[in-house]
C-alpha positions, -999 to +999 in steps of 0.1 A: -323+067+502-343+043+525-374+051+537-403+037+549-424+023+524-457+018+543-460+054+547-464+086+529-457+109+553-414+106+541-409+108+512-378+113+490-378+138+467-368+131+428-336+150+422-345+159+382-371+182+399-352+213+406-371+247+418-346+271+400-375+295+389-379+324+403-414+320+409-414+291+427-430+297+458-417+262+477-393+286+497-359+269+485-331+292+475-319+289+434-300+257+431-308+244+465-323+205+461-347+188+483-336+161+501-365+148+522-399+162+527-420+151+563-456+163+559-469+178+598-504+177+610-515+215+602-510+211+565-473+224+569-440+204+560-402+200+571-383+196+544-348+191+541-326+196+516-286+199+510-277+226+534-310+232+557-342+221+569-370+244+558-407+248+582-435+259+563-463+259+590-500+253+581-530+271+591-528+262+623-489+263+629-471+292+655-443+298+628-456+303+593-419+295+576-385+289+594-352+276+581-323+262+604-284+254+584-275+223+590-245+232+610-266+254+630-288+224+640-273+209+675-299+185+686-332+169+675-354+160+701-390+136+692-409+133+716-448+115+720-476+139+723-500+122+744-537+123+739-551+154+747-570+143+780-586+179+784-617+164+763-619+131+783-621+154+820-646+174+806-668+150+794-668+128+824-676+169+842-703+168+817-718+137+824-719+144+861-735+177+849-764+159+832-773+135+859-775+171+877-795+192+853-820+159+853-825+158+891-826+197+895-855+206+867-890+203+883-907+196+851-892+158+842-896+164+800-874+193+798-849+179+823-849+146+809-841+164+776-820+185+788-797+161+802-796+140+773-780+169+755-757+174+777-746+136+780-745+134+744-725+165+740-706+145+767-704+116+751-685+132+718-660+146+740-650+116+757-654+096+719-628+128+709-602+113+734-605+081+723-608+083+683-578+112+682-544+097+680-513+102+698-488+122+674-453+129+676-435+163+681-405+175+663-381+197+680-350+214+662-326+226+683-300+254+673-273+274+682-279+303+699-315+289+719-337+291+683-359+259+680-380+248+648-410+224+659-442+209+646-463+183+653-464+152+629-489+126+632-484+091+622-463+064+638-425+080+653-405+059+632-416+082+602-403+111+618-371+089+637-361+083+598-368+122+586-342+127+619-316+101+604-317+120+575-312+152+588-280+136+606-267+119+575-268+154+556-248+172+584-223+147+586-220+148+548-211+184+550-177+199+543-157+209+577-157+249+577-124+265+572-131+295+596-110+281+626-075+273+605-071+296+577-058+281+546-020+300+544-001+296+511+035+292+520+063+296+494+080+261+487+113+271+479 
């Protein structure tokens, strides 16, 4: 399997490490093999393996564990999650807000401190916008409306592989029969 090297976030799984026990709690079914594993931010992890791609959400996650069947899965949609720009606006608010509290107070200590509280309070918001990175957001799409999503951090080609994957594995599986019955005719 090729993967991305520079990375950790993909990662293929070793195929002599099978979760057959019982009392396993990785959430695979007996006999099922991992495929791919593509860590998210929260803690949680996609993983795929043979015949589905399994959620398990962090702390922080809306799902705590879903599962999709890979012929269930009709589209996979990444998309860039931009910078959250909620902290930036409020700390250029809170910077207009300190010039404020300084010229408002009558006495000029307790103003000046004051203000420089509430610049450098400020300050870490807007530093929180600029240090946080952009992430990437993983969308399953299945039949019948259902979606599986998470966010993953790191660059998208990470997550534009774990997607490839997830392709490769669906094309690999066998047609169902459910449409043409197999019929046994006599030869003779």
């Amino acid at each position: 399997m090729a993967v991305e090297s520079t990375t950790d976030r993909v990662r293929p799984i070793d195929s002599s490490k099978k979760s057959d026990s019982p009392t396993d709690n990785s959430g695979l079914l007996p006999g099922e093999r991992v495929v791919s594993e593509l860590d998210s931010n929260d803690g949680g992890s996609f993983r795929l393996t043979h015949a589905r791609v399994v959620f398990r959400g962090g702390s922080e996650s809306k799902a705590i564990h879903a599962t999709a069947q890979l012929k269930d899965i009709t589209s996979i949609q990444i998309s860039r999650r931009p910078r959250a720009r909620r902290s930036a606006a409020w700390g250029v608010v809170g910077l207009f807000a300190a010039i404020g509290v300084w010229q408002v107070t009558p006495n000029s200590t307790v103003g000046m401190f004051s203000a420089i509280a509430v610049a450098a309070i400020s300050l870490m918001l807007m530093a929180d916008y600029w240090i946080r990175p952009a992430g990437v957001h993983l969308e399953f799409h299945m039949v019948g409306g259902n979606t599986i999503s998470g966010e993953v951090s790191g660059k998208p080609a990470v997550s534009m592989q774990f997607a490839r994957d997830v392709e490769d594995a669906k094309r690999k599986l066998v047609p169902s029969r459910t449409n043409a019955p197999y019929r046994n005719y006599p030869t003779g």
